[in-house]
Structure formats: structure tokens, C-alpha cells
FITI-935266 format. One record per residue: residue number from 1; z, y, x of N, C-alpha, C in turn. Coordinates in steps of 0.02 Angstrom, whole numbers, plus 50000, padded with zeros to 5 digits. Example, Ala and Ser with C-alpha at 12.3 -4.5 7.8 and 13.67 -1.06 7.14 Angstrom:
2
@pos=1&n.w=50390&n.v=49716&n.u=50660&ca.w=50390&ca.v=49775&ca.u=50615&c.w=50390&c.v=49835&c.u=50660
@pos=2&n.w=50354&n.v=49888&n.u=50642&ca.w=50357&ca.v=49947&ca.u=50684&c.w=50394&c.v=50002&c.u=50645
This chain:
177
@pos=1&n.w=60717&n.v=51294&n.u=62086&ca.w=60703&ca.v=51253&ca.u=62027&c.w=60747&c.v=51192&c.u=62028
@pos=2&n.w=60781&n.v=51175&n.u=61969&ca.w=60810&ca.v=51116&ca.u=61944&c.w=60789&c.v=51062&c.u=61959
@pos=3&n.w=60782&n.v=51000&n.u=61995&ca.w=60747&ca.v=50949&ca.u=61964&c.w=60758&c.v=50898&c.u=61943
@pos=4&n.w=60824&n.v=50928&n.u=61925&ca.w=60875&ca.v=50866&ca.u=61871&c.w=60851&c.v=50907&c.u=61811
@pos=5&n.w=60859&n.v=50976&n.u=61799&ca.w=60854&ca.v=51019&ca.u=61730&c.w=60773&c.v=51009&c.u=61714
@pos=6&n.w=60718&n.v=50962&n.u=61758&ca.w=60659&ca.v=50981&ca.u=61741&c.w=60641&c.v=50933&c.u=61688
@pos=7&n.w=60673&n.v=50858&n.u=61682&ca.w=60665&ca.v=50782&ca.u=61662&c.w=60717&c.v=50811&c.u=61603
@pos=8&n.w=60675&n.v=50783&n.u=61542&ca.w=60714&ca.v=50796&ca.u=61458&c.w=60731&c.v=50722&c.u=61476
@pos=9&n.w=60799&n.v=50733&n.u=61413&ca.w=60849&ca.v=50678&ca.u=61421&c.w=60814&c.v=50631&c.u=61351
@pos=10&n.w=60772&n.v=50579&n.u=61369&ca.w=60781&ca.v=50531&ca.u=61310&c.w=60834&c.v=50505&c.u=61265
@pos=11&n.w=60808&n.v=50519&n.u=61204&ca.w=60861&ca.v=50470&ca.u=61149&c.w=60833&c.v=50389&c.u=61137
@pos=12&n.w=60875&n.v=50361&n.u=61157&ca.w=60872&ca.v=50298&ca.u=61144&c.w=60849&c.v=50276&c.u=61079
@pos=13&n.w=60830&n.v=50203&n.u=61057&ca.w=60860&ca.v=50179&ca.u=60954&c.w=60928&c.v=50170&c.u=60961
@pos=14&n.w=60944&n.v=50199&n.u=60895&ca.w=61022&ca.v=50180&ca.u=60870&c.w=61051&c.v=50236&c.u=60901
@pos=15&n.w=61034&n.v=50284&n.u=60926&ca.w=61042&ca.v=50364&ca.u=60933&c.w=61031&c.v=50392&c.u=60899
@pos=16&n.w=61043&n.v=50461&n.u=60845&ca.w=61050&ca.v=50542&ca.u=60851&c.w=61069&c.v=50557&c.u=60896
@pos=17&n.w=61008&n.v=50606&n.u=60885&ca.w=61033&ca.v=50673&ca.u=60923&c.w=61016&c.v=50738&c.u=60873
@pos=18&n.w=61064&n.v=50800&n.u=60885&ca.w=61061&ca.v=50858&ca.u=60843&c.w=61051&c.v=50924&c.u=60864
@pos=19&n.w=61036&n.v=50951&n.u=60879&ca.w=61011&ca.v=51011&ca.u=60901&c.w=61046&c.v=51070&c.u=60861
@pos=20&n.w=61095&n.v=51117&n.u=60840&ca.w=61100&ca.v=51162&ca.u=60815&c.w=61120&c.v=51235&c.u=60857
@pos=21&n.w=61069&n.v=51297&n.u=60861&ca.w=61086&ca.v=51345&ca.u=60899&c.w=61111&c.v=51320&c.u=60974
@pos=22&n.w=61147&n.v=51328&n.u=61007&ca.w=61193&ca.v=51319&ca.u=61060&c.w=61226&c.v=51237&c.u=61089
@pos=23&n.w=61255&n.v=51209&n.u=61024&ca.w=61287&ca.v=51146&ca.u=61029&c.w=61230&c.v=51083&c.u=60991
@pos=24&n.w=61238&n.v=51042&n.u=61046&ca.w=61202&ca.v=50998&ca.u=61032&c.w=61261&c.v=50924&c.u=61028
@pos=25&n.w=61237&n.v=50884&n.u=60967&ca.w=61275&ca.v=50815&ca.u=60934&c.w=61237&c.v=50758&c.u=60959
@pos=26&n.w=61264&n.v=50722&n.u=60964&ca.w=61246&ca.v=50641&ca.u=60967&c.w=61280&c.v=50608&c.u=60961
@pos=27&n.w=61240&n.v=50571&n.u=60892&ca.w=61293&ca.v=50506&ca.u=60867&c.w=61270&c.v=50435&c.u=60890
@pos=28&n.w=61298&n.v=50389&n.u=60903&ca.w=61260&ca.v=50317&ca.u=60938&c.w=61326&c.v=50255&c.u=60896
@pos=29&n.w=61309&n.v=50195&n.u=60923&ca.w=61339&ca.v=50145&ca.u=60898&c.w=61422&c.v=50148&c.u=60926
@pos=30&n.w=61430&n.v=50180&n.u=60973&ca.w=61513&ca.v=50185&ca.u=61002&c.w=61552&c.v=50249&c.u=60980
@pos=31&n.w=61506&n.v=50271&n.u=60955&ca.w=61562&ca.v=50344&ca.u=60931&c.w=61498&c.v=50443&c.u=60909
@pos=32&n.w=61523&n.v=50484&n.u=60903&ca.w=61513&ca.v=50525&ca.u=60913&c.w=61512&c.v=50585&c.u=60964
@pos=33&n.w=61480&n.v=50612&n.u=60998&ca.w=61507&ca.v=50677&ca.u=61038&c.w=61461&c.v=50722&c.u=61026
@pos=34&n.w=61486&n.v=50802&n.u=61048&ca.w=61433&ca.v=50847&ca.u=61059&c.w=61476&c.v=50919&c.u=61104
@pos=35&n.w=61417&n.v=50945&n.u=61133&ca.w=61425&ca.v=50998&ca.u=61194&c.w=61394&c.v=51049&c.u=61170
@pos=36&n.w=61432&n.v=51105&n.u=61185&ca.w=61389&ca.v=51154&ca.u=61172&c.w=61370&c.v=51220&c.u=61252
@pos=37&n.w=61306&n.v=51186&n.u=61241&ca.w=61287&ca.v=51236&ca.u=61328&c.w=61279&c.v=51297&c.u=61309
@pos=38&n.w=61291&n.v=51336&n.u=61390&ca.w=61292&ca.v=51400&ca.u=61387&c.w=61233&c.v=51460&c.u=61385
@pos=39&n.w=61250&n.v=51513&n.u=61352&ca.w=61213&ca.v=51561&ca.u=61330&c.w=61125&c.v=51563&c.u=61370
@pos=40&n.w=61151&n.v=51540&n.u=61424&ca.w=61108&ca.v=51542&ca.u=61488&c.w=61038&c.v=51497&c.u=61493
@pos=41&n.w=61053&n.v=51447&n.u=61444&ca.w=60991&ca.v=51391&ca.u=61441&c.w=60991&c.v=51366&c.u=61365
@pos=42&n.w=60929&n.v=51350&n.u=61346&ca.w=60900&ca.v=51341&ca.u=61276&c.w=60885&c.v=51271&c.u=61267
@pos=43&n.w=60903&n.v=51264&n.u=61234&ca.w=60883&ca.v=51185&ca.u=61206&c.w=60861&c.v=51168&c.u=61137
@pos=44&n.w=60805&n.v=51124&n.u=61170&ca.w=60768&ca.v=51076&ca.u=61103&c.w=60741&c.v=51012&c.u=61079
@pos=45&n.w=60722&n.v=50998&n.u=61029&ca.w=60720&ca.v=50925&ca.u=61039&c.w=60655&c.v=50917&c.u=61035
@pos=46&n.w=60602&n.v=50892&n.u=61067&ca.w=60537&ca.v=50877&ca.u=61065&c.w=60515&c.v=50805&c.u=61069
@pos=47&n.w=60495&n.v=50789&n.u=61041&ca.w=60452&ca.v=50717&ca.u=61061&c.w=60497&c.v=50657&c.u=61055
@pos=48&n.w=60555&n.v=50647&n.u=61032&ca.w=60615&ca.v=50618&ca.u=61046&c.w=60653&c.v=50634&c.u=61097
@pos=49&n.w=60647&n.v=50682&n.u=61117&ca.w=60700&ca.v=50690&ca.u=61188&c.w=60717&c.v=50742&c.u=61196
@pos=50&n.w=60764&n.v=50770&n.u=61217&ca.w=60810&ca.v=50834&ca.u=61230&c.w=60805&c.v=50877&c.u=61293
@pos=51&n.w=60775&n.v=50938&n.u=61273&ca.w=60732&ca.v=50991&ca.u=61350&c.w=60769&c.v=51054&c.u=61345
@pos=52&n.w=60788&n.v=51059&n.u=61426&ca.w=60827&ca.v=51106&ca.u=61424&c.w=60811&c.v=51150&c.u=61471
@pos=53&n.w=60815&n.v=51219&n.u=61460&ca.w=60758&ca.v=51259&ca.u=61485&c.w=60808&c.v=51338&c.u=61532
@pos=54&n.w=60787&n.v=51364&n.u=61558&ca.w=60831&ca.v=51428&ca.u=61593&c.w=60772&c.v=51471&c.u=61543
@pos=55&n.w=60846&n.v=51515&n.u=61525&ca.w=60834&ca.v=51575&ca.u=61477&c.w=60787&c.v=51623&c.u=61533
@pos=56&n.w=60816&n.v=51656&n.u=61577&ca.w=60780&ca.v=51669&ca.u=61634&c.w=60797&c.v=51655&c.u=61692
@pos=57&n.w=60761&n.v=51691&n.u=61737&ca.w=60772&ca.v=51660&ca.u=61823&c.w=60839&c.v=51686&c.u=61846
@pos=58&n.w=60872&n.v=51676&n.u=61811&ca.w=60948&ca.v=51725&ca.u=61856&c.w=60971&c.v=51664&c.u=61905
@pos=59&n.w=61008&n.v=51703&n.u=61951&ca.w=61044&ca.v=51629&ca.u=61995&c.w=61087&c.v=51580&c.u=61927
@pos=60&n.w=61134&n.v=51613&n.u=61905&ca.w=61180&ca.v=51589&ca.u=61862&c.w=61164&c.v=51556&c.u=61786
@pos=61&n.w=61079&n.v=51550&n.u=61775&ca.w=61048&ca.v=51529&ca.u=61744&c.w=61035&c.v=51453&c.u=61764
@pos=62&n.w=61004&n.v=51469&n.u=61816&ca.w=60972&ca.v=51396&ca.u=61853&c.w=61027&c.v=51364&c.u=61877
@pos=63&n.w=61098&n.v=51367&n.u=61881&ca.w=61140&ca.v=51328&ca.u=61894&c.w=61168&c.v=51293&c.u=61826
@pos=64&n.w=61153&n.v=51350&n.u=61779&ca.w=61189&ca.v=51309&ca.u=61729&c.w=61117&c.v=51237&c.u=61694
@pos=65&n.w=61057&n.v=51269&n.u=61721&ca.w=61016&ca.v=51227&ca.u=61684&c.w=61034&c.v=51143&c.u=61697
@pos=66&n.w=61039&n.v=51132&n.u=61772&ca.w=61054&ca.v=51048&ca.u=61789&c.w=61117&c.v=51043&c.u=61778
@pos=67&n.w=61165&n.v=51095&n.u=61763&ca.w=61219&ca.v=51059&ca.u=61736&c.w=61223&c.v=51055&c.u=61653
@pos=68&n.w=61215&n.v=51094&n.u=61607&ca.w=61191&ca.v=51067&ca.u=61548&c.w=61145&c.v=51007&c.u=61527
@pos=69&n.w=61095&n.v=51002&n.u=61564&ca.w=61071&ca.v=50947&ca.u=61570&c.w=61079&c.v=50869&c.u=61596
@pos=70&n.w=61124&n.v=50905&n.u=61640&ca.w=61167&ca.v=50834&ca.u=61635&c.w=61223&c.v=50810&c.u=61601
@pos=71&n.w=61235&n.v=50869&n.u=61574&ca.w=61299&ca.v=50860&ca.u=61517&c.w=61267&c.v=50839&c.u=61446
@pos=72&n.w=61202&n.v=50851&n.u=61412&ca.w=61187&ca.v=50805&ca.u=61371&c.w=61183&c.v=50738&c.u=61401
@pos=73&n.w=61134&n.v=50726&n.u=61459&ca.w=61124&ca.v=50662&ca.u=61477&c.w=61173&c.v=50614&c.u=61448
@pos=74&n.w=61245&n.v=50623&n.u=61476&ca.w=61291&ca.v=50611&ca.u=61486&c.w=61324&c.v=50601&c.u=61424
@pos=75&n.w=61303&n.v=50628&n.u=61363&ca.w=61321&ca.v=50618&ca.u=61298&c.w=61296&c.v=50538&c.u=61269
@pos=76&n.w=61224&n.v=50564&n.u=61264&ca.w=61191&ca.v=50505&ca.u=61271&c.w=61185&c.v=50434&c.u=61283
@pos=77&n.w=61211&n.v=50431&n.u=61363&ca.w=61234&ca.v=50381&ca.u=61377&c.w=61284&c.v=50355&c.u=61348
@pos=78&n.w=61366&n.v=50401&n.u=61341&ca.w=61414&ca.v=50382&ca.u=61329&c.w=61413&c.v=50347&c.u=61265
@pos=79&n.w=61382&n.v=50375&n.u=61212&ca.w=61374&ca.v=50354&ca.u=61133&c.w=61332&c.v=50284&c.u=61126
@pos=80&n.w=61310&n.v=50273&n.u=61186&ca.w=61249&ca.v=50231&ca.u=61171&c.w=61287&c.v=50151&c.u=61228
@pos=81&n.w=61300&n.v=50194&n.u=61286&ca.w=61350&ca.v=50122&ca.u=61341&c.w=61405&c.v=50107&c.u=61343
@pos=82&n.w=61431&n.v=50209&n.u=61339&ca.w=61514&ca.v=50194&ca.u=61372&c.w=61523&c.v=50193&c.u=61452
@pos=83&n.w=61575&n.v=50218&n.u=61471&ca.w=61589&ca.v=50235&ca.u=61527&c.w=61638&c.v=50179&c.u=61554
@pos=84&n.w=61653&n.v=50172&n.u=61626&ca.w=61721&ca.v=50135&ca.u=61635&c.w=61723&c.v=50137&c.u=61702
@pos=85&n.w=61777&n.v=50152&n.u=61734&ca.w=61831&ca.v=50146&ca.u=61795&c.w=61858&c.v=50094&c.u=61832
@pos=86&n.w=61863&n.v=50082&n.u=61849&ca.w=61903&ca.v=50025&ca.u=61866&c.w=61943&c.v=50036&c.u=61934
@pos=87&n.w=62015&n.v=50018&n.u=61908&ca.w=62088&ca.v=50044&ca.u=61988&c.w=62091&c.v=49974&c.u=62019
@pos=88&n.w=62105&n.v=49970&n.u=62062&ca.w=62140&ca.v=49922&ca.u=62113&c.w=62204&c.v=49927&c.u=62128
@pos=89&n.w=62263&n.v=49908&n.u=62127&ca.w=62346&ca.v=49923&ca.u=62169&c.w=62339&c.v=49862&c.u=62196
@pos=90&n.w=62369&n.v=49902&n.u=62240&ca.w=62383&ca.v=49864&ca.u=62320&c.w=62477&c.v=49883&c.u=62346
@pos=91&n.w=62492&n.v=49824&n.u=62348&ca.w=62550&ca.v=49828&ca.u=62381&c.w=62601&c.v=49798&c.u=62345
@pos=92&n.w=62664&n.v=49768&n.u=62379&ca.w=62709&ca.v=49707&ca.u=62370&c.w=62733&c.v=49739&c.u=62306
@pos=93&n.w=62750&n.v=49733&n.u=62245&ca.w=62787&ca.v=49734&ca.u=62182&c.w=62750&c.v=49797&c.u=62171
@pos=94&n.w=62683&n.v=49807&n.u=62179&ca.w=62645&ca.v=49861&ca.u=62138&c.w=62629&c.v=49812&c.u=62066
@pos=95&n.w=62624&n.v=49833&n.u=62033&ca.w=62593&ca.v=49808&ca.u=61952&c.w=62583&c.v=49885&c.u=61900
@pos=96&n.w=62542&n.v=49830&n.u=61863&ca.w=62509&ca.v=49892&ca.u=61793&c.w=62532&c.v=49851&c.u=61748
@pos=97&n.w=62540&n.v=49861&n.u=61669&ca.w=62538&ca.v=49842&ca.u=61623&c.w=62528&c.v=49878&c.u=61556
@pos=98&n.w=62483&n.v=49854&n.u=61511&ca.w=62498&ca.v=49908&ca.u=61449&c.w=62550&c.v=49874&c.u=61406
@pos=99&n.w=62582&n.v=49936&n.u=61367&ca.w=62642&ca.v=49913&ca.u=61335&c.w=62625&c.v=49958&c.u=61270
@pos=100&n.w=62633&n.v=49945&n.u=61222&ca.w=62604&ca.v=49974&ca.u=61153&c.w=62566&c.v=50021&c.u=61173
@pos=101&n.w=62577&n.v=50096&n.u=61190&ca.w=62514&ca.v=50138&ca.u=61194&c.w=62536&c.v=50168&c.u=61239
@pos=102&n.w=62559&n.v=50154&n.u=61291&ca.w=62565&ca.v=50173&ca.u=61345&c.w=62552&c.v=50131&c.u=61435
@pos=103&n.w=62531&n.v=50135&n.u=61455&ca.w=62522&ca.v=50109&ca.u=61528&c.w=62578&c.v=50123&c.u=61583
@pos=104&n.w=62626&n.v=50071&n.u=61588&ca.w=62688&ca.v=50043&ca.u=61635&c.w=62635&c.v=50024&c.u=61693
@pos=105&n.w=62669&n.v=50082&n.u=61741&ca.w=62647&ca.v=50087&ca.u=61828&c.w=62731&c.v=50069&c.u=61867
@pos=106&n.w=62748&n.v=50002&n.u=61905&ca.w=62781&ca.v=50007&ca.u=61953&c.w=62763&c.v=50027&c.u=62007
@pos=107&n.w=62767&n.v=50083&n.u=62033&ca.w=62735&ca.v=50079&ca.u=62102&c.w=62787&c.v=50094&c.u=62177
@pos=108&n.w=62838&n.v=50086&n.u=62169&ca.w=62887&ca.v=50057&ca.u=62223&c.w=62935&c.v=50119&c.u=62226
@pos=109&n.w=62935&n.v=50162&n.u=62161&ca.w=62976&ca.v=50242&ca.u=62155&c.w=63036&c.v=50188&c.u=62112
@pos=110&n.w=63098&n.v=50217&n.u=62105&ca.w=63157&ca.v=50204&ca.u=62081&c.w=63156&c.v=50188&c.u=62004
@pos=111&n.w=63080&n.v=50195&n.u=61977&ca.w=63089&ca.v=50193&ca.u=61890&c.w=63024&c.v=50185&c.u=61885
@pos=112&n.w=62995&n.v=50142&n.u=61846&ca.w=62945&ca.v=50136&ca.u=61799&c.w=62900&c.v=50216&c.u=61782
@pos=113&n.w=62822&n.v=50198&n.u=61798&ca.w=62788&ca.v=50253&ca.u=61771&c.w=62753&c.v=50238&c.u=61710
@pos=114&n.w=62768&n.v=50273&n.u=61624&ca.w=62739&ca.v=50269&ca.u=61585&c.w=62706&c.v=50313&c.u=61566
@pos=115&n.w=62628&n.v=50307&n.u=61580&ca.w=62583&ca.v=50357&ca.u=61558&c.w=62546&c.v=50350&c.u=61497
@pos=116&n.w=62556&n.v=50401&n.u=61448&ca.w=62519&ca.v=50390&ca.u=61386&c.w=62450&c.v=50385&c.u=61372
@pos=117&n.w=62419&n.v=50333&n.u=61343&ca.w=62360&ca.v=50322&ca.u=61319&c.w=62333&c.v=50388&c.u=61293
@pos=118&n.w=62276&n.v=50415&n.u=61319&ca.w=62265&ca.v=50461&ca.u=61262&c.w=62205&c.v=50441&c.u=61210
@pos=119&n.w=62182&n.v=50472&n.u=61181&ca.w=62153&ca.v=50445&ca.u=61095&c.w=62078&c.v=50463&c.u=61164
@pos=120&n.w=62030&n.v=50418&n.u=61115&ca.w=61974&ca.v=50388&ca.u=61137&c.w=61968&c.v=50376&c.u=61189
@pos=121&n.w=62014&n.v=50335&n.u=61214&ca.w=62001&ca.v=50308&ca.u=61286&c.w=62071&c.v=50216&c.u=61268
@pos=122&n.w=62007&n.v=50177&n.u=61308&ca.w=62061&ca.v=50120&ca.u=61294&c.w=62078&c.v=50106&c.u=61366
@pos=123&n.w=62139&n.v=50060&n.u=61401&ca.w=62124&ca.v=50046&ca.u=61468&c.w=62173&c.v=49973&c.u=61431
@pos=124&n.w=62133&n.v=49921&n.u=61500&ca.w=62179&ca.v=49845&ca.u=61493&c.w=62169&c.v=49829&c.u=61580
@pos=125&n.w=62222&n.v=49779&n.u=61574&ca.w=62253&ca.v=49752&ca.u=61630&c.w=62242&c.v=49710&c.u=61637
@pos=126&n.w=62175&n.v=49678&n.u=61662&ca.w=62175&ca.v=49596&ca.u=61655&c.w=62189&c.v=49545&c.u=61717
@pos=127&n.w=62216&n.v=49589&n.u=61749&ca.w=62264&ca.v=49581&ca.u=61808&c.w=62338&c.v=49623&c.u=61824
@pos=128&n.w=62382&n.v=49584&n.u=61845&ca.w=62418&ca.v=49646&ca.u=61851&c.w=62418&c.v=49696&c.u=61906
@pos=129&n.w=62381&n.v=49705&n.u=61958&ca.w=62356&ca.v=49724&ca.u=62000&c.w=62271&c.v=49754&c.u=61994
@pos=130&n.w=62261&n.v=49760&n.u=61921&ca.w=62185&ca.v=49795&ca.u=61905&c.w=62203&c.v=49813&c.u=61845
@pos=131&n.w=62160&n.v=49886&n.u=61823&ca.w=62147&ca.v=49923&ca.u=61763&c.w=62081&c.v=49948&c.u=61752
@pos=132&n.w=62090&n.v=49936&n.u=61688&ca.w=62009&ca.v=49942&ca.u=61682&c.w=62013&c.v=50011&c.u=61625
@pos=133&n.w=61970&n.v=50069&n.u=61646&ca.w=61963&ca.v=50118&ca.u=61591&c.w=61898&c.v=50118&c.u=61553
@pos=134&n.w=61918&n.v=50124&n.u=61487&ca.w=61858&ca.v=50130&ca.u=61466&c.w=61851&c.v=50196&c.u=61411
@pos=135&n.w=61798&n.v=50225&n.u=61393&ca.w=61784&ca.v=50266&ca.u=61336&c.w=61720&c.v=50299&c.u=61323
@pos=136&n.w=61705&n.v=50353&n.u=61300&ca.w=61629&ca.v=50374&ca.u=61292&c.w=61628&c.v=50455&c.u=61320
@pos=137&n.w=61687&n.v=50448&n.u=61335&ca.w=61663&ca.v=50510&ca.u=61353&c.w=61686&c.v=50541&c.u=61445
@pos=138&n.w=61622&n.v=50535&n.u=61469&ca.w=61636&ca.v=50553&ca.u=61555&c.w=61683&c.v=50621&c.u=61588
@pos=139&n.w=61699&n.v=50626&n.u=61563&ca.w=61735&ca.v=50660&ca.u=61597&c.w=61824&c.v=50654&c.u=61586
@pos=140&n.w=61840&n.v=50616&n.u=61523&ca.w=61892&ca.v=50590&ca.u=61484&c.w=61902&c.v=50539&c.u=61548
@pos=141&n.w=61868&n.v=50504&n.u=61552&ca.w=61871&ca.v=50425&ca.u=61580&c.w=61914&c.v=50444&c.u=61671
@pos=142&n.w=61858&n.v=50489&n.u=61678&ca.w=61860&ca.v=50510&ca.u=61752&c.w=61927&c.v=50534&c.u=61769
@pos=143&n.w=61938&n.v=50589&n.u=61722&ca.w=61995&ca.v=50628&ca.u=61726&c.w=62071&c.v=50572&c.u=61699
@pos=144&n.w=62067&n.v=50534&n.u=61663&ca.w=62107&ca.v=50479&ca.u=61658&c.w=62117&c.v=50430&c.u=61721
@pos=145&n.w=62071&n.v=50403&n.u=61720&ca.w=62080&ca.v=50376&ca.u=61834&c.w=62116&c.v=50411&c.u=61883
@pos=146&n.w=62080&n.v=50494&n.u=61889&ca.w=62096&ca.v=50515&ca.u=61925&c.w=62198&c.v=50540&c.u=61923
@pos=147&n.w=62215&n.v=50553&n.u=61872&ca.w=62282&ca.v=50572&ca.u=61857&c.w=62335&c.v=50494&c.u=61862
@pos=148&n.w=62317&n.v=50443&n.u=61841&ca.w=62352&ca.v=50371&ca.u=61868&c.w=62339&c.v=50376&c.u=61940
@pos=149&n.w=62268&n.v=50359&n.u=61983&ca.w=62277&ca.v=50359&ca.u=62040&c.w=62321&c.v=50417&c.u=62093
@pos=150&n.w=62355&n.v=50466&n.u=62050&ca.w=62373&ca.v=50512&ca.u=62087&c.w=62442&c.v=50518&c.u=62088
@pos=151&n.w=62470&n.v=50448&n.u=62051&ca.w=62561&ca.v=50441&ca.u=62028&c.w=62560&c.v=50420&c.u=62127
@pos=152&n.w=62501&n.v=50359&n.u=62155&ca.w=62520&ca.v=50354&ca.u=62208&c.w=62455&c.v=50326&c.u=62245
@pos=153&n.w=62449&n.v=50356&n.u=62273&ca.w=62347&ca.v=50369&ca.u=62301&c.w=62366&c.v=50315&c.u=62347
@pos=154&n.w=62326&n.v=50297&n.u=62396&ca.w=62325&ca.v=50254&ca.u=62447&c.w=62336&c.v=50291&c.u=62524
@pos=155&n.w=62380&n.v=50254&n.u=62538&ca.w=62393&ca.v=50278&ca.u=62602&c.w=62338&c.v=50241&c.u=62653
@pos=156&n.w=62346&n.v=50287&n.u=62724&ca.w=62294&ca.v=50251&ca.u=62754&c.w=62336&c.v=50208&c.u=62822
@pos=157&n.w=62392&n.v=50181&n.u=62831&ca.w=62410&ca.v=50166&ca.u=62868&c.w=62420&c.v=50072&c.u=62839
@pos=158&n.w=62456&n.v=50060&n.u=62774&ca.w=62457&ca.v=50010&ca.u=62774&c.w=62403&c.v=49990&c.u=62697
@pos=159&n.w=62397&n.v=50041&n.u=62664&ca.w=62342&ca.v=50033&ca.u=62626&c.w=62354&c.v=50035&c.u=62559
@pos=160&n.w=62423&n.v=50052&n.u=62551&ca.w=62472&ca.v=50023&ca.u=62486&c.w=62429&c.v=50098&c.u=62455
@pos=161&n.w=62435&n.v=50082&n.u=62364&ca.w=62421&ca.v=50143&ca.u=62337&c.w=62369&c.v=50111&c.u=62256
@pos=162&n.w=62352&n.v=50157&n.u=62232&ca.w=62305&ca.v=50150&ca.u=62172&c.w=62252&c.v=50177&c.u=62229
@pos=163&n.w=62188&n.v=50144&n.u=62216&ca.w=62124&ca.v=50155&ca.u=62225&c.w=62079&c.v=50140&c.u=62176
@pos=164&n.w=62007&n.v=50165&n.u=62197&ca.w=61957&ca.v=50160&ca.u=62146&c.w=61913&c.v=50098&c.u=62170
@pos=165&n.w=61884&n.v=50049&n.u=62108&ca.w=61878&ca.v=49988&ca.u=62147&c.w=61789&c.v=49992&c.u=62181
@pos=166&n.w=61802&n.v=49967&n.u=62232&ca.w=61757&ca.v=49996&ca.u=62281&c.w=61771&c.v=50048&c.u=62352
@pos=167&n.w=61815&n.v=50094&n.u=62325&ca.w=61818&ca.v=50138&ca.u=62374&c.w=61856&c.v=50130&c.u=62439
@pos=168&n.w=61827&n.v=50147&n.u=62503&ca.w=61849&ca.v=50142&ca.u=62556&c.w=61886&c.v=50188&c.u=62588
@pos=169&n.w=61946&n.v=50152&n.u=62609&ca.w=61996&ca.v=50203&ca.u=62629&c.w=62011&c.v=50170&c.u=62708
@pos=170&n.w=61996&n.v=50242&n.u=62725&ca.w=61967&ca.v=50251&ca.u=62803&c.w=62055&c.v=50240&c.u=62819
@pos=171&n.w=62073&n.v=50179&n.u=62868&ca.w=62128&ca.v=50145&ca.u=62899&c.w=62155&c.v=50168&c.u=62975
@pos=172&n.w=62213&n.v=50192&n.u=62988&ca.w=62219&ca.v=50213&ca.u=63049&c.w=62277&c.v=50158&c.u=63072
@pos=173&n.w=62263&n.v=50173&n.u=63144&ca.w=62302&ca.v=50130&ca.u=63173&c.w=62388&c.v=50164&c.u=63185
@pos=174&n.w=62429&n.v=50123&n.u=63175&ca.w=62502&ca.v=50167&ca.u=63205&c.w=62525&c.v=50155&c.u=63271
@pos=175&n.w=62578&n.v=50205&n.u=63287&ca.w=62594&ca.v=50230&ca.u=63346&c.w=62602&c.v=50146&c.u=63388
@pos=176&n.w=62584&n.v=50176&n.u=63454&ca.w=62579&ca.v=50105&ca.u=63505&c.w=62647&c.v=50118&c.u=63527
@pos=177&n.w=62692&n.v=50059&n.u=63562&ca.w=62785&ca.v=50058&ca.u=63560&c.w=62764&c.v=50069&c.u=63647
């Protein structure tokens, strides 16, 4: 049993939510989105809140139930908070900058990295050594972090790299002379 898939996802005020067959909408004050879950789990809207149920007991049922269910969650939120990231660079003449709609990465390679903004997602630099992502939709956001932090990840010797802010990057010592 689920017991993420067991808890219906509340709608907030200043939420829709839509229910049709398969794909479910939610509109909120930051935007629109909607998902449409698989064959495998049923959804409805009861009471104000969104219940999502296994069609039957198959293994491949009950996996999809807590993940559909967290994929509305996740709608929800986004329409209603918004998501956001936030990088760290580390290291001597590392910098970020946005430049019309694109994001200028020096990160110590022979040329400038310009990565394109993509549509519903904003990011700013209010450092030049921090970026901040933002948008509504989680997995956009995520997958936007993850592809910048990967022009040049963090090494673990002197530490240089894009990281995620917070994250700890386990430090080794170098060779003794």
C-alpha cells in the first residue's frame, strides 16, 4: 500500500482544479498546468481535494499510484508557490550572468557558456557567483539546475564547480609529497 497515494491532494483558494477522464488541470495565481496519469490509477475530485486510487492491485498499479499522486501534488503547489533552485560557483574567475535570454557561464573552459533560457522558467543572478531558478513547474526547474550544474559539477579536491546551494561535497585530501 501507498502511503503517499493514500492522502488526497488539497486545493488550496485561488486554485482550480479539473478533473477530465485521465488528465487532470490546475489553474492558480502563477500560471496553468496539467498531467495526465496513467491508465493504471483513477482520479477524482471529492470534497475539494484530488484522490487517487489503483485501478487494481497489480504491482505496476501501486507504483504508479504514489507517483501520480505526487505528480498532481506537485501541480498544485507549483500554480499556487512556484518552485526554485538555487546554484553556488565556486572558484577564481567562475561567474554567471544573464544576458538578454540567455545565461553567460565562465567557468575556466577557453569560451564563454551560453545557455538558453527556456520559456516558463526565469533564472537571475543576484550575485555573480549565485543563480537563482525559478518556475512552476518541478521538474522544468530541476531539470534546468541539473543541465547548468553539469557544464562543470564540483570537484572534490579543491571544490571548484557549480553546486546546489546547500549541498555537500564530500572533500578529499591530495597526494602527500
Amino acid at each position: 500500500m501507498s502511503r503517499i497515494g493514500k492522502k488526497p491532494v488539497a486545493v488550496p483558494a485561488g486554485v482550480t482544479a479539473k478533473v477530465e477522464g485521465q488528465t487532470v488541470s490546475v489553474k492558480g495565481p502563477k500560471g496553468e498546468l496539467s498531467f495526465t496519469v496513467p491508465e493504471d490509477v483513477v482520479v477524482v475530485m471529492q470534497d475539494g481535494a484530488i484522490k487517487v486510487d489503483p485501478r487494481d492491485e497489480s504491482k505496476r498499479a501501486r507504483a504508479m499510484w504514489g507517483m501520480s499522486r505526487s505528480m498532481v501534488a506537485n501541480l498544485v503547489t507549483g500554480v499556487s508557490a512556484g518552485y526554485e533552485r538555487k546554484l553556488e560557483i565556486t572558484g577564481v574567475g567562475y561567474k554567471a550572468a544573464v544576458v538578454g535570454k540567455n545565461l553567460q557561464l565562465s567557468l575556466g573552459y577557453s569560451h564563454d557558456i551560453n545557455y538558453p533560457i527556456p520559456d516558463g522558467i526565469s533564472i537571475v543572478t543576484p550575485k555573480p557567483t549565485e543563480v537563482g531558478i525559478t518556475g512552476i513547474d518541478k521538474r522544468k526547474v530541476g531539470q534546468v539546475a541539473a543541465e547548468i550544474r553539469a557544464y562543470r559539477g564540483p570537484e572534490p579536491y579543491k571544490g571548484k564547480g557549480i553546486k546546489y546551494q546547500g549541498e555537500f561535497i564530500f572533500r578529499k585530501e591530495g597526494k602527500k609529497k
